[in-house]
C-alpha positions in Angstrom: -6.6 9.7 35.6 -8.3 10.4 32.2 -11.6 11.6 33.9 -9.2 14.2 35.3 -7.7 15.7 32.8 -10.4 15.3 29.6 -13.9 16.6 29.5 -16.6 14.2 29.3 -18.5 13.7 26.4 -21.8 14.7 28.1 -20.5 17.6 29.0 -19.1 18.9 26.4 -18.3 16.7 23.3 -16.4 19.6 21.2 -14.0 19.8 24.5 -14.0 16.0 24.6 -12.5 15.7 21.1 -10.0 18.3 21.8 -9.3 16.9 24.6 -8.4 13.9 22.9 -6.5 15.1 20.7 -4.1 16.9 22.9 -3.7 14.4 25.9 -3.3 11.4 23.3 -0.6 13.4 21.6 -2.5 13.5 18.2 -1.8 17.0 17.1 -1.7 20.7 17.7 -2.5 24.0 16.4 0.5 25.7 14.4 1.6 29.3 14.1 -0.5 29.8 10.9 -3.9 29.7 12.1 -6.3 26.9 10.5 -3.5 24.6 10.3 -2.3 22.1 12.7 1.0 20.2 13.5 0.4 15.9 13.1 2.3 14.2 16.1 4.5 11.7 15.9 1.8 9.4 17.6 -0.7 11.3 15.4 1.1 10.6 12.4 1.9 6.9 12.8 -1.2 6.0 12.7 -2.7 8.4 9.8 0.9 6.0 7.9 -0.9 2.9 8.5 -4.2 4.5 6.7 -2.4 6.1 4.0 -0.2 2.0 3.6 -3.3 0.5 3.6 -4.8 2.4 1.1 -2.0 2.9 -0.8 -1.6 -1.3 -1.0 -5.3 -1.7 -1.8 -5.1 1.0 -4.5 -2.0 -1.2 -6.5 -3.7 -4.0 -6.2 -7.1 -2.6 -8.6 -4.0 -1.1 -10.8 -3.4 2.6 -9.8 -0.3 4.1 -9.7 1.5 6.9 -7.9 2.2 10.8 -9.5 3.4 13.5 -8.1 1.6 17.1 -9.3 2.9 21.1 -8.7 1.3 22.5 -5.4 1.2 25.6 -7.9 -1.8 26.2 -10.2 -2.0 29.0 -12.8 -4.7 30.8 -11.9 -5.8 30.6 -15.5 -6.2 27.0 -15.5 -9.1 27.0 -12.9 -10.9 29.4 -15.0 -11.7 26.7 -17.5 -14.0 24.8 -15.9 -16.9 27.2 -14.6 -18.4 24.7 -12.3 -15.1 23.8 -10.8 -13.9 27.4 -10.4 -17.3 28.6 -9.0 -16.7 25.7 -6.4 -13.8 26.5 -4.7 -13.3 29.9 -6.0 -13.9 31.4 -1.9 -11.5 28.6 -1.2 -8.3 29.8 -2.6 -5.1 30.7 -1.8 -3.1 32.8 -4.4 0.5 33.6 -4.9 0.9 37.2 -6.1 4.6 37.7 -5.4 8.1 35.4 -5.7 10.5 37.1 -3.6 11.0 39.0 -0.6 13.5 41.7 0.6 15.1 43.6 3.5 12.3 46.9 4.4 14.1 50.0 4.2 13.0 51.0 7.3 14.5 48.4 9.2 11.5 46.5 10.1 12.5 43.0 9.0 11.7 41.6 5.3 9.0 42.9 3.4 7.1 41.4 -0.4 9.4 43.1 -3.3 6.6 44.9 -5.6 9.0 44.2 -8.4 8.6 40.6 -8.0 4.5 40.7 -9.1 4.2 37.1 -10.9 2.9 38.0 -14.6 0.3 35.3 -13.4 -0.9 34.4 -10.3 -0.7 31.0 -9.0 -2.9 29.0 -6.7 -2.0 27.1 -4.1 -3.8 23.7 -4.9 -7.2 23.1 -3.4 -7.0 20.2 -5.6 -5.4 19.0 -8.5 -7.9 18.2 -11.5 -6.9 21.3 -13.8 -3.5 20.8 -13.7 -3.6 16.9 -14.2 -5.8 17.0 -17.1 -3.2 19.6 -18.4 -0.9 17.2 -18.6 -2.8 14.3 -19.5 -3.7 15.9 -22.6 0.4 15.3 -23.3 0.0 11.9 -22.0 -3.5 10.7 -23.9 -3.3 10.5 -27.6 -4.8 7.0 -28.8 -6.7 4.3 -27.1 -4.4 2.3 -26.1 -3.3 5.1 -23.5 -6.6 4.2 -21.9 -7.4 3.4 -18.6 -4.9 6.0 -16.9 -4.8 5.3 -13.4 -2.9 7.6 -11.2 -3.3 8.7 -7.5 -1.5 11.2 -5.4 -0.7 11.4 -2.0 -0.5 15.2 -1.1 -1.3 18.3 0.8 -4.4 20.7 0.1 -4.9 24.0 1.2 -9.1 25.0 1.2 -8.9 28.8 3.2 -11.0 27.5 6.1 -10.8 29.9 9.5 -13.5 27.8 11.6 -11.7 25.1 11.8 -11.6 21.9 14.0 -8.4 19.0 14.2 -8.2 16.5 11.3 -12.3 17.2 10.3 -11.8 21.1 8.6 -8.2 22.7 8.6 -6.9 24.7 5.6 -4.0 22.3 4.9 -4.7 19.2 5.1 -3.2 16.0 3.7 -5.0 13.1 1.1 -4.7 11.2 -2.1 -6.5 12.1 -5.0 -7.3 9.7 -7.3 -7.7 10.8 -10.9 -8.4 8.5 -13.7 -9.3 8.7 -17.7 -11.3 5.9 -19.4 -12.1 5.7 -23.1 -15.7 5.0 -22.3 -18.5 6.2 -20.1 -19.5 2.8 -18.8 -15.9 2.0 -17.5 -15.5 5.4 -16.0 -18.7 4.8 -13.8 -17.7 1.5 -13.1 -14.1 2.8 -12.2 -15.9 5.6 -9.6 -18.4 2.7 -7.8 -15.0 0.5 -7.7 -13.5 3.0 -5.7 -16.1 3.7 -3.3 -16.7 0.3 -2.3 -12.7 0.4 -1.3 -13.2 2.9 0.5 -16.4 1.7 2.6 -13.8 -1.9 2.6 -11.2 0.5 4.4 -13.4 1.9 6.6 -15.2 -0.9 7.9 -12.5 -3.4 7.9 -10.1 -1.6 9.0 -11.5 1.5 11.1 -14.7 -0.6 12.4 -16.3 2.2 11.3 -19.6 1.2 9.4 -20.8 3.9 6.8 -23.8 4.3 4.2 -22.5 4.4 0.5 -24.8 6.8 -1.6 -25.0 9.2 -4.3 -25.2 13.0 -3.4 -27.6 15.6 -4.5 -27.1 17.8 -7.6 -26.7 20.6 -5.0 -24.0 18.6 -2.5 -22.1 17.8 -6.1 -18.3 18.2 -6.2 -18.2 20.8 -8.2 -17.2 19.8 -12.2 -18.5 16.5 -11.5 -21.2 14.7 -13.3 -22.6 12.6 -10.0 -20.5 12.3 -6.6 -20.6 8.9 -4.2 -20.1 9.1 -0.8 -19.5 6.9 2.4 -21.3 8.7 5.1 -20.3 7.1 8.9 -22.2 8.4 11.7 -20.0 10.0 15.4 -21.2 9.8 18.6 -23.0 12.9 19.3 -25.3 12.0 16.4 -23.9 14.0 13.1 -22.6 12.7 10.1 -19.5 12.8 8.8 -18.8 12.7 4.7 -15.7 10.1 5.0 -14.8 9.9 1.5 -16.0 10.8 -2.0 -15.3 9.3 -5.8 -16.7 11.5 -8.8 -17.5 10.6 -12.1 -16.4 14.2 -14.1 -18.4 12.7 -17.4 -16.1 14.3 -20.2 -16.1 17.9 -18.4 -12.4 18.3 -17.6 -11.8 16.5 -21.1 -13.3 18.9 -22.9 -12.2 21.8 -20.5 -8.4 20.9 -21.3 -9.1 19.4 -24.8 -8.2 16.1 -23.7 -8.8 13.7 -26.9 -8.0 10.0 -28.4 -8.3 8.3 -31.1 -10.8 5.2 -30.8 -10.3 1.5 -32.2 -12.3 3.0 -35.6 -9.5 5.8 -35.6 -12.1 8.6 -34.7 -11.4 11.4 -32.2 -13.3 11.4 -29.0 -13.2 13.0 -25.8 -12.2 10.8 -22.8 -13.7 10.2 -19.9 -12.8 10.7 -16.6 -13.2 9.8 -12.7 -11.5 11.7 -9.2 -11.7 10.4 -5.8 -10.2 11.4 -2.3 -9.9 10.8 1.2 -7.9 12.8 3.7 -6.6 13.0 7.0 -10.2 13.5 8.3 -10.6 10.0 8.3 -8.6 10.6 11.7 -11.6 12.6 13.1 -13.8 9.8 12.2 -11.8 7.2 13.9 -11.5 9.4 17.0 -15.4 10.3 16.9 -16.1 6.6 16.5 -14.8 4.6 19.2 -13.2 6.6 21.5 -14.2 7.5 25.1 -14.0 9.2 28.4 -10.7 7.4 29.3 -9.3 8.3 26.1 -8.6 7.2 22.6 -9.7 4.1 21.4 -8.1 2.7 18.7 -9.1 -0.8 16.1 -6.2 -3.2 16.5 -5.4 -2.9 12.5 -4.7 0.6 12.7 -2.9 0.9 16.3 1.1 2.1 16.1 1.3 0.1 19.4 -0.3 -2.7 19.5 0.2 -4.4 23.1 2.0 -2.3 25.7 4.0 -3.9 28.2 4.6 -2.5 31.6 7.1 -3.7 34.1 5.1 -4.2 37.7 7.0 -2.7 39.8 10.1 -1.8 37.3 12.5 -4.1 34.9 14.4 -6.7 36.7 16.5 -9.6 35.3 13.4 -12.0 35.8 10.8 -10.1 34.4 13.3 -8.8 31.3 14.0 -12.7 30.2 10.1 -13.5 30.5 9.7 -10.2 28.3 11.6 -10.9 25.8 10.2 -14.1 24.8 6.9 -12.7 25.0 8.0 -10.0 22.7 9.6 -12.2 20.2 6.5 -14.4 19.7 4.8 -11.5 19.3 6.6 -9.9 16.5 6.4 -13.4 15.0 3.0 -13.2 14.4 3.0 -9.6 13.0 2.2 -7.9 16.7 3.9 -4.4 16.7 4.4 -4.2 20.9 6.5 -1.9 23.4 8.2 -2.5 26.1 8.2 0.2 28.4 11.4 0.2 30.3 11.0 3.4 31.5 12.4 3.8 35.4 11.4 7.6 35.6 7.3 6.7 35.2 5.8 4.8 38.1 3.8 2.2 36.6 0.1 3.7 37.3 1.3 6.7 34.8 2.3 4.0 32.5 -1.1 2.3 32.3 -3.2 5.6 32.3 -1.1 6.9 29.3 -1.8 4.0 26.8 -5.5 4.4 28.1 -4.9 7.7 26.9 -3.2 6.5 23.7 -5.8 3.5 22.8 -3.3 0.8 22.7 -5.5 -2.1 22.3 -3.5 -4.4 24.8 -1.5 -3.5 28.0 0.5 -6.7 29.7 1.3 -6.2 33.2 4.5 -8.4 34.0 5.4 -8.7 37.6 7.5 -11.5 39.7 4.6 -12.7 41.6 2.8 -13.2 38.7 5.3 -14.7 36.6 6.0 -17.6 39.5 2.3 -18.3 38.6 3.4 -18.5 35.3 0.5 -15.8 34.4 0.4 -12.2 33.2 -2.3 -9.1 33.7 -3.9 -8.5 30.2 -6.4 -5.4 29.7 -8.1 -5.2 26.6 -9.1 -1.2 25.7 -12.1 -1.5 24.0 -13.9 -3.1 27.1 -11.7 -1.5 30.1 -11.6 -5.8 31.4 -8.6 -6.7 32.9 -7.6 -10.3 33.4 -5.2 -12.8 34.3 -3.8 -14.9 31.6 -1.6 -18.3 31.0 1.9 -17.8 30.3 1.3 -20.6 27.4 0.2 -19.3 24.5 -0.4 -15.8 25.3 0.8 -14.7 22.0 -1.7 -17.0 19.7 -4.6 -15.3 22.5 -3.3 -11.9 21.8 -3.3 -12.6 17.9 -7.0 -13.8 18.2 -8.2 -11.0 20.7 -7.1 -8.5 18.2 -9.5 -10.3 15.8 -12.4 -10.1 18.3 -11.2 -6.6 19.9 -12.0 -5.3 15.4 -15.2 -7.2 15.6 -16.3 -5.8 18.4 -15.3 -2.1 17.6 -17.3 -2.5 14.5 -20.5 -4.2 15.5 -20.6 -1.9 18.8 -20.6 0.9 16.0 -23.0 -0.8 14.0 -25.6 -1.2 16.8 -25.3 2.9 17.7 -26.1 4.1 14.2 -28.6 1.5 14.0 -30.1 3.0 17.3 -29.9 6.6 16.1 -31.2 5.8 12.3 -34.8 6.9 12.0 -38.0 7.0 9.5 -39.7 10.2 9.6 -43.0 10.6 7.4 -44.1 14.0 8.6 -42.2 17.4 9.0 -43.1 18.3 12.7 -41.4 14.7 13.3 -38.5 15.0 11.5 -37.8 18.3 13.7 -38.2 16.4 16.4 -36.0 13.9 15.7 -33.3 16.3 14.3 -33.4 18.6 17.2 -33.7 15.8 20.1 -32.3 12.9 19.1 -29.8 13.3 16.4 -28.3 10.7 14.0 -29.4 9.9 10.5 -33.3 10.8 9.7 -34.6 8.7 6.0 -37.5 10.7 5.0 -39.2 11.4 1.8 -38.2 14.7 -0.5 -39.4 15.9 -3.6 -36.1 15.9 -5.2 -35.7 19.8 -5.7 -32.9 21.7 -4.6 -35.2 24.4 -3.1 -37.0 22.1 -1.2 -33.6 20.7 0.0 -32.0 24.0 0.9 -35.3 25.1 2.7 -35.1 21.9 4.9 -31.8 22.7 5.3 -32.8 26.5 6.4 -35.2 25.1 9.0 -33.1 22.7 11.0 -29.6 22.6 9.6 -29.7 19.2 8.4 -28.7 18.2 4.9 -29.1 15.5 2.6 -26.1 13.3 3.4 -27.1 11.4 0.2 -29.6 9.1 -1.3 -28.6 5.4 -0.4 -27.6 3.1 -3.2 -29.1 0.4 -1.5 -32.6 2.6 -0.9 -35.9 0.6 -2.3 -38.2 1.9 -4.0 -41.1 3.3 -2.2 -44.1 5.5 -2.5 -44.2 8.8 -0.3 -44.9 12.5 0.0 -41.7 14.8 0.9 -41.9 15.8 4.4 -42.1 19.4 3.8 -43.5 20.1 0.5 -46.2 16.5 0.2 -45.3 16.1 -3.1 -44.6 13.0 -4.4 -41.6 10.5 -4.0 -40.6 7.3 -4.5 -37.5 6.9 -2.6 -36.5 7.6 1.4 -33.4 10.3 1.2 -30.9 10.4 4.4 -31.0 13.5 6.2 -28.2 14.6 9.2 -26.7 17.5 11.2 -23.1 16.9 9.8 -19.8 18.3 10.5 
């Protein structure tokens, strides 16, 4: 059984999620340390994250580029913020070619082959796509460009964790120019209520949509949004951020156009990403001591179907209409014919792999003209009619996304808590967890300090935060807006 074989969360939540990870068949760790190997399973469903989002950015007008992973190391030099931001970060190419060691030890780096200029491995693509945009932006009517990228990063990470900090990872960057400021703010709020849509529609995973701190800026940008969700052992986790770059890349790469009145101007420009540690988040979210739990929308499998005690003509005709008025309806289902896997190991592996729905099919209960149906997200099993089982399954997938999301909801709401004094804040930080809204002054000392003192940061200020009257909780100087603080990952 799952208890067996993966650590509770209790015990040890870090060994939990890696747990998960392995037993569900998620990922693993590759020769090159800080990166990891998807899965098959792993993979499938970060496809149906990457489709969704891929749909829903067509639909507000975006199109798909392809970039160089290679960056000349001259072009990150030309924006200081940017460069001073992932400058620790990079991976460089100093050499293009190998050859055989003289001594016989296998190949070595040819130190005739020095590049003239050093190239960086991406850790993301805004100086080489404003590059070329200024090739692809001369007048107005250029304007909006709307172009996203699916792609891998590489950010030189060595404490690393699955899917939530890796060195490669994989994302899409959006990165758009606009011929005004207004539309270019409007563009960057746009996108991050898609992605707090993806998330909570489609992950059940609710999130806080705010703007960070001049200190937790990306680094070139003018502002940066966030969606913030909350895991289960009480830290945040930043889910996705969109960044309105004012007209710094612009002017970096001498990006210009020529307005309606035929007078040059500098556009302006937007960049927004989420990546493949979304996957954490979905994990951290739902998932439990049996295993992976997995929303309905975003499950490779959708209903499992085991054969009680093993396929026979009977229970194969009775399958197959069941699986054809499934796929009818959209339903992506399996059925496991397998003859080599008793079916107790069948049911505790799509535990294991959060398949929403597992059918049980025997003879017995097919003269009833019934079927076993157990639903993940609650662990209930029940007997079901025959007669429109498929319409049932169609709306319990409905409920089964509801229910993931609102059970979600109610947690964070548990763990969200107003703090109006320091020694409480602590308190709450260091016992209880989960998002603290307190009071700060606004400086980046006083935020790095709190930060110091308990390891929590400022996960950002909420857009939908009143106005209120307060002291900061560490300083007592004045403020007129609550600020969400979290341990975060």
């Amino acid at each position: 059984m799952a208890k067996d074989i993966i650590t509770e969360r209790s015990v040890d939540y870090s060994a939990w999620y890696n747990g998960i990870i392995k037993h569900a068949g998620l990922a693993e760790n590759s020769p090159v340390k800080g990166c990891m190997i998807i899965k098959p399973y792993g993979f499938a469903i970060w496809e149906k994250m990457r489709d969704q989002l891929d749909s829903m950015f067509k639909e507000t007008g975006h199109m798909n580029a392809y970039f160089p992973l290679f960056i000349p190391k001259s072009f990150l030099s030309k924006e200081a913020k940017h460069v001073e931001g992932f400058a620790k970060e990079c991976a460089v190419v100093t050499h293009h070619r190998l050859m055989n060691d003289p001594n016989g030890n296998g190949v070595i780096v040819d130190p005739s082959a020095k590049l003239e200029e050093e190239l960086i491995v991406r850790p993301t693509s805004e100086t080489i796509i404003w590059d070329t945009y200024r090739n692809w932006i001369q007048s107005y009517r250029d304007l909006p460009l709307l172009i996203n990228q699916w792609a891998n990063v590489v950010r030189w990470e060595m404490k690393t964790r699955a899917f939530l900090r890796t060195a490669e990872f994989l994302w899409q960057e959006g990165h758009t120019a606009h011929s005004n400021k207004q539309e270019a703010i409007e563009e960057t709020r746009m996108i991050l209520d898609l992605y707090a849509q993806f998330a909570e529609e489609w992950m059940a995973m609710p999130v806080v949509k705010g703007i960070k701190t001049v200190n937790e800026r990306f680094a070139g940008a003018d502002d940066t949004y966030t969606i913030e969700a909350l895991m289960q052992d009480g830290k945040a986790l930043q889910s996705g951020t969109s960044h309105f770059l004012g007209q710094n890349f612009a002017k970096a790469f001498d990006v210009r156009f020529l307005n309606e009145n035929n007078k040059e101007e500098f556009v302006w420009a937007t960049s927004w990403g989420v990546s493949t540690r979304l996957m954490g988040g979905l994990i951290m979210t739902h998932s439990d001591d049996d295993g992976l739990v997995l929303p309905p929308k975003l499950a490779p499998i959708q209903v499992a179907i085991v054969p009680i005690p093993k396929p026979n003509e009977v229970i194969n005709e009775a399958v197959d209409k069941i699986v054809k008025e499934l796929k009818a309806k959209g339903i992506s289902v399996k059925y496991d014919m397998d003859k080599k896997k008793r079916p107790g190991f069948k049911f505790n592996e799509y535990e294991l792999k959060g398949v929403p729905v597992r059918l049980g099919v025997g003879k017995r209960d097919l003269a009833n003209n019934q079927i076993e149906l157990k639903r993940r997200d609650t662990m209930e099993t029940i007997n079901v009619p025959l007669e429109g089982l498929a319409q049932r399954i169609e709306d319990l997938m409905d409920e089964m996304q509801v229910n993931l999301l609102n059970k979600a909801k109610t947690y964070r709401s548990e763990l969200t808590t107003s703090a109006d004094d320091f020694d409480t804040f602590k308190s709450v930080i260091e016992e209880k967890g989960g998002f603290v809204s307190a009071h700060w002054d606004g400086t980046t000392e006083t935020e790095l300090k709190i930060k110091e003192l308990t390891k929590a940061t400022i996960r950002c200020i909420p857009l939908d935060a009143e106005d209120e009257e307060g002291k900061c909780i560490l300083t007592g100087q004045p403020s007129n807006k609550r600020v969400l603080f979290a341990k975060a990952y």
